[in-house]
N, C-alpha and C positions, 0 to 999 in steps of 0.2 A: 866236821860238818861239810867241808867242802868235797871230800869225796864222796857221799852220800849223795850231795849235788850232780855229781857227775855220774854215779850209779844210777838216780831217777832217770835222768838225759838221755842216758845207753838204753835204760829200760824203756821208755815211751819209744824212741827210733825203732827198736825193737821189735815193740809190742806192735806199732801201726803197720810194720810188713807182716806179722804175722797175722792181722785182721787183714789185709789183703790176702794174703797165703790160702786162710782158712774160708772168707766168706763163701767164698764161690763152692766148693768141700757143701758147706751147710745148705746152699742154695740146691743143689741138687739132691741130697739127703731129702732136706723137706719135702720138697714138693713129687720127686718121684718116688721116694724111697729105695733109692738105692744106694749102697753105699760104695761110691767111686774110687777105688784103689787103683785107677788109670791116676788118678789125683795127683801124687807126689810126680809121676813121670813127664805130665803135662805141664809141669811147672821147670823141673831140670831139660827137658826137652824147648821152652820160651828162651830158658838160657842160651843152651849149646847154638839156638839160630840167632839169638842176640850177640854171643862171644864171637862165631866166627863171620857175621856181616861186620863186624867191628876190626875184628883181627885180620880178612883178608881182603875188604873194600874201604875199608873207614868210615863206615856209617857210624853215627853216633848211638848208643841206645837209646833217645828221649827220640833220636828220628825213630826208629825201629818199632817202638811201642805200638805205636797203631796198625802197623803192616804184621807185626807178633798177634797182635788182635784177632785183627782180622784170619790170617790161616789158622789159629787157633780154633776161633770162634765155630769157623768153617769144618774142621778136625770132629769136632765135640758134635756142631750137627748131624754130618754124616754118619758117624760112630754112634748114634743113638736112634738114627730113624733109618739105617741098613743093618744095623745087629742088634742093640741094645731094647729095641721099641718090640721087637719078636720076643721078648721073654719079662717084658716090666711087669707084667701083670703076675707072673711070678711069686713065688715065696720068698723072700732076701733073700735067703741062703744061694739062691739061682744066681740072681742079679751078681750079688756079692763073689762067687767063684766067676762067673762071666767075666766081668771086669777086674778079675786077678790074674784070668785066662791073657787076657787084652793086654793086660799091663807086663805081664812077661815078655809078651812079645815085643814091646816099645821096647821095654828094658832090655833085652838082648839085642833090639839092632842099633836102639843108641851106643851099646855097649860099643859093637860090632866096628860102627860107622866112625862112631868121635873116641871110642878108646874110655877107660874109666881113670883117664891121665885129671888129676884136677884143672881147672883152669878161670880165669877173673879177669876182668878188665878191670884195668890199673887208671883211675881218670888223673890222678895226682893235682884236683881242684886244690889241695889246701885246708887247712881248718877255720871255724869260727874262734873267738876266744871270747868269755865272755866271764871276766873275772878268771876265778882258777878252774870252770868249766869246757874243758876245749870239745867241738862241734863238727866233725871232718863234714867236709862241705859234700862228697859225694857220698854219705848217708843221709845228709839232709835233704839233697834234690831226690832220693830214694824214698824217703818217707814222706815226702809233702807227694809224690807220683804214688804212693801207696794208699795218703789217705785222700789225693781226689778221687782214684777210681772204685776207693768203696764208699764214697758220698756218691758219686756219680751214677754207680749202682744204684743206692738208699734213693737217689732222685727218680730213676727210670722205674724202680719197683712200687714208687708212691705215684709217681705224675703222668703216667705212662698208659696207654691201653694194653700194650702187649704186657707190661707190668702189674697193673690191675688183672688183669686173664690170669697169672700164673700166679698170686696170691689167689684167687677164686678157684682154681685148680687143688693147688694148695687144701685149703679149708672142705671142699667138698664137691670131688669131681664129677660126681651125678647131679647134682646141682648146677655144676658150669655147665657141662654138654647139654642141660636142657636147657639154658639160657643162649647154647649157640656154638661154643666156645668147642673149639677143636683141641683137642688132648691130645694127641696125638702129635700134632703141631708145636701145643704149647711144651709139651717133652721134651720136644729136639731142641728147640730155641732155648729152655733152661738148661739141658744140659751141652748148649753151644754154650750159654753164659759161663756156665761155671769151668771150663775150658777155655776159654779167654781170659777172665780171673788167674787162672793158676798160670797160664805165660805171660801176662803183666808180671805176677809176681815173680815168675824168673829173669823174665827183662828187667827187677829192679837186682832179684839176689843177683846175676851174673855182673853188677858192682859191687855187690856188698861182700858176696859172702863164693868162697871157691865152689864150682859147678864140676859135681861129676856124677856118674849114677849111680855111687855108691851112697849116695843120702836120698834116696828118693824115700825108702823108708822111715828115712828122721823127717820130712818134711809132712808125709801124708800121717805122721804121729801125732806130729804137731797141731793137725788140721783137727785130727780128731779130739785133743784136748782142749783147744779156744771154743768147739762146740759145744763141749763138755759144760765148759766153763760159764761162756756168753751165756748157753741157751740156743739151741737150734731152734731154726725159725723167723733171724729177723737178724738185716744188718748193724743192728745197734748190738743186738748179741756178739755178733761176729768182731765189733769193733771193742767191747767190753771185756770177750773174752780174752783178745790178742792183748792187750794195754796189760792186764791184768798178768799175763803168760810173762809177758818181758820183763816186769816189774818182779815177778817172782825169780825168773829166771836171772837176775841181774844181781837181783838179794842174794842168791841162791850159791854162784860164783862165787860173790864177796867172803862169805862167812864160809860156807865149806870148798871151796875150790873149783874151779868151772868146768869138771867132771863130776861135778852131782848136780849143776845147774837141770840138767834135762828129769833128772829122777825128780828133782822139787815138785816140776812141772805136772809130772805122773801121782806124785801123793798127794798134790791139789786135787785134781781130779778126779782121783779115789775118794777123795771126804767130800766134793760136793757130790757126788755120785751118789754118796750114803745121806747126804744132810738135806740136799735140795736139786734134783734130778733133771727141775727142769730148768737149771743152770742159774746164774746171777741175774740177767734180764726176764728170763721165761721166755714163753710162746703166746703169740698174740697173731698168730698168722704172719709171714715170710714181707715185714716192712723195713 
């Protein structure tokens, strides 16, 4: 029983970076319809500037997060309303090679610049203990920073104008423009958001988990199976999906070895693909 208890524990920590990981993935999927494979680079890329303010100034990463934010955010605007916004209207298949095109290129200078040396900051906080459950204290300050900033999100997208606009975008962009609403605008600002999203979430993996650019691939996998999963369309999805991924992924370890933990991931995904498509939450519009 009690390691069961400590399997749940791994899998929720898990599962909440991974709905950080992924919202942002879904947030621009929906509403542009593009499918972002700069994704995984923009997130090992929040790391590498998180690892080495830490490693060659001493910045903390909880200070870092909002300055990662922030040029991210910035990153994702410009990369959508100087390149990306000239071809949205596009077929995917456009969009989708575009932003594989984009992602090459990050990925060879990250490659280039920081090496594909792995690398982590080591914070040595300590564990919880709680019973025979033990809690490393620098995945907890990870996962409670994972799940303000996809409430924080869930908050800006329900209470918000600029967040009202881009559910209204969302649902039916001939409809927004005629009520006022700049699309074009509202593009870049989603797909800033979903770029700030993905360098949080390396701000939190660059504690958790070793940063190099040989996983940008495992991570923009990832994204795309919590959507899968959640339901594209809505931060409750996002958070659904991830919870649900870790918990699989943790099962998955346990019982066959934690080189099939990722294939679980993939054969979940496969069966709701086939059973219920439009994920565990659905689509009720981007809330």
């Amino acid at each position: 029983m009690a390691i069961y208890l400590q399997i749940l524990s791994n899998g929720l920590m898990l599962g909440a970076l991974y709905a950080c990981l992924a919202v942002g993935f879904s947030l621009v999927w929906g509403v542009l319809n593009v499918i972002n494979m700069l994704h995984g680079s923009f997130i090992i890329l929040g790391g590498y500037l998180t690892f080495f303010a830490w490693h060659l100034y001493g910045i903390h990463p909880v200070v870092m997060l909002p300055v990662i934010a922030a040029l991210m955010f910035a990153l994702g605007f410009s990369l959508q309303k100087l390149v990306i916004n000239r071809v949205v209207s596009a077929p995917v298949l456009t969009t989708l090679t575009l932003t594989f095109g984009l992602d090459m290129i990050l990925y060879n200078a990250m490659t280039y610049w920081f090496t594909a040396t792995p690398r982590r900051i080591t914070l040595d906080l300590g564990a919880v203990h709680l019973g025979s459950v033990v809690l490393p204290v620098d995945r907890l300050i990870g996962t409670g920073l994972a799940l303000a900033m996809t409430l924080l999100l869930y908050a800006v997208m329900r209470g918000s104008t600029i967040g009202r606009a881009i559910v209204a975008v969302r649902m039916d962009r001939s409809a927004a423009e005629l009520m006022g609403i700049r699309t074009d605008r509202i593009y870049a600002i989603t797909f800033g958001i979903g770029a700030l999203m993905a360098g949080v979430a390396g701000v939190v993996f660059a504690t958790v988990f070793p940063i190099t650019t040989n996983v940008t691939g495992i991570w923009l996998g990832k994204a795309f199976v919590v959507c899968v999963v959640g339901g594209l369309g809505s931060v409750p999805g996002a958070l659904v999906g991830g919870l649900v991924l870790g918990l699989v992924e943790s099962l998955a370890g346990h019982w066959f070895g934690p080189q099939q933990a990722i294939t679980a991931g993939f054969v979940l995904m496969l069966v709701l693909l086939v059973t219920r498509p439009t994920g565990l939450v659905g689509v009720r519009g981007y809330e």
